[in-house]
N, C-alpha and C positions, 0 to 999 in steps of 0.2 A: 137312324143316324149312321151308322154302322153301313146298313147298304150304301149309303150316299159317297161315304168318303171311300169305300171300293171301287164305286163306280167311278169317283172321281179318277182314282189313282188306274186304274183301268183305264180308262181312255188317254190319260197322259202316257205310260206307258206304250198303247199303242202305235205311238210314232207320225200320231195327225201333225197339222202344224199347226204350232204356237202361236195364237193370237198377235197381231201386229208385222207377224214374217212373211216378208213377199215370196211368192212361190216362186222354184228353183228356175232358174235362168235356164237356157239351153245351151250350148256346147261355145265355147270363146270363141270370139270373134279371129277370124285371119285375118293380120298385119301385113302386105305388100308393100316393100321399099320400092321407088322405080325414079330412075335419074331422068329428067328430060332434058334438052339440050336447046340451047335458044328459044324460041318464042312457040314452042311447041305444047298444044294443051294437056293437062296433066289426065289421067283416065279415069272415067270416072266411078265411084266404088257401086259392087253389084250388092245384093242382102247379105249379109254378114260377114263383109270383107271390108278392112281398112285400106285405102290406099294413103301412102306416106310419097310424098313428091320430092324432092332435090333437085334444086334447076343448075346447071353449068352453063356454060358461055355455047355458042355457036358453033366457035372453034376449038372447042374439045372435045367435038363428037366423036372424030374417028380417031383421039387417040389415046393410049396408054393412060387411066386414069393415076394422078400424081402418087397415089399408095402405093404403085404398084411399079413405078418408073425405079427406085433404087437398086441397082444390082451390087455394088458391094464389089469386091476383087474374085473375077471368076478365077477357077482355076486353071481353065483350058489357056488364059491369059498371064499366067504367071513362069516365066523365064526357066528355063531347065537350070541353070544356077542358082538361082533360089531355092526352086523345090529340092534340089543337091545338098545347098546348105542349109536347109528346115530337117532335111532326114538327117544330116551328119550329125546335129546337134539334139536330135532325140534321140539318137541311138549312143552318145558319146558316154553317159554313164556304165556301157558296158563296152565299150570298144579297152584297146588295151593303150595299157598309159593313164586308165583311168584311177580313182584314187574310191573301189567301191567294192566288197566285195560280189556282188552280181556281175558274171562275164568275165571272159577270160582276162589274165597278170592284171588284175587291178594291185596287187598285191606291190607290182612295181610302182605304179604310177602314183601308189601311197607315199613310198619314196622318194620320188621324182618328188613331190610336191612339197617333201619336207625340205628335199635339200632347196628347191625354187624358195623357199619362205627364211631359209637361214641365208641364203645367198643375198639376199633381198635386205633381211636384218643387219646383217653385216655391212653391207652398203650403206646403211641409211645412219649405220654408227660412225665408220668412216666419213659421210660426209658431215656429220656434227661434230665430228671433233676437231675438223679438215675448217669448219665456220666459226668457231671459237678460236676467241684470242689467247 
């Protein structure tokens, strides 16, 4: 009894295959995407290659397929005023007059901005008391 269930346990060990398991497959198949255009036949698959077909129109053979038509705002297209005031304004927290300590007299432009905000207060109490009866 003793031999038996060795030998059993031995041969599973082994590394045979397990009753009911189909033997190892060979290497995955290759998948080919390939677009045809009008009434053109699709190609047909050789041994162990998928061909995947996509048909377009006639008249989108030779051109630009629609993924690939957006361009968005180039830059070479974009006005020297603009790219002027895109830099002024990412460089403005350190220019001076700014209200920050990174970069030169921000230290003024703190001021600057308190007295803009009391001038502005002042105003706005003037003109309520200026609407009231």
């Amino acid at each position: 009894m003793a031999k038996l269930l060795i030998g059993t346990a031995t041969a599973l060990l082994a590394g045979g295959p397990v009753l009911g398991q189909a033997p190892a497959e060979g290497p995955p198949q290759k998948v080919v995407n390939v677009t045809v255009y009008g009434n053109d036949p699709c190609p047909k698959s050789s041994d162990g290659v998928i061909v995947v077909c996509g048909r377009r129109s006639d008249n989108e053979r030779y051109r630009i397929p629609k993924e690939l038509r957006h361009r968005g705002e180039q830059p070479s297209e974009t006005s020297w005023a603009s790219r002027t005031r895109a830099l002024e304004e990412a460089s403005r927290p350190s220019m001076p007059g700014s209200c920050s300590p990174v970069g030169s007299w921000g230290q003024t432009g703190c001021f600057q901005q308190m007295l803009r905000q009391w001038a502005a207060a002042r105003a706005q109490a003037r003109s309520d008391a200026a609407s009231q009866p």
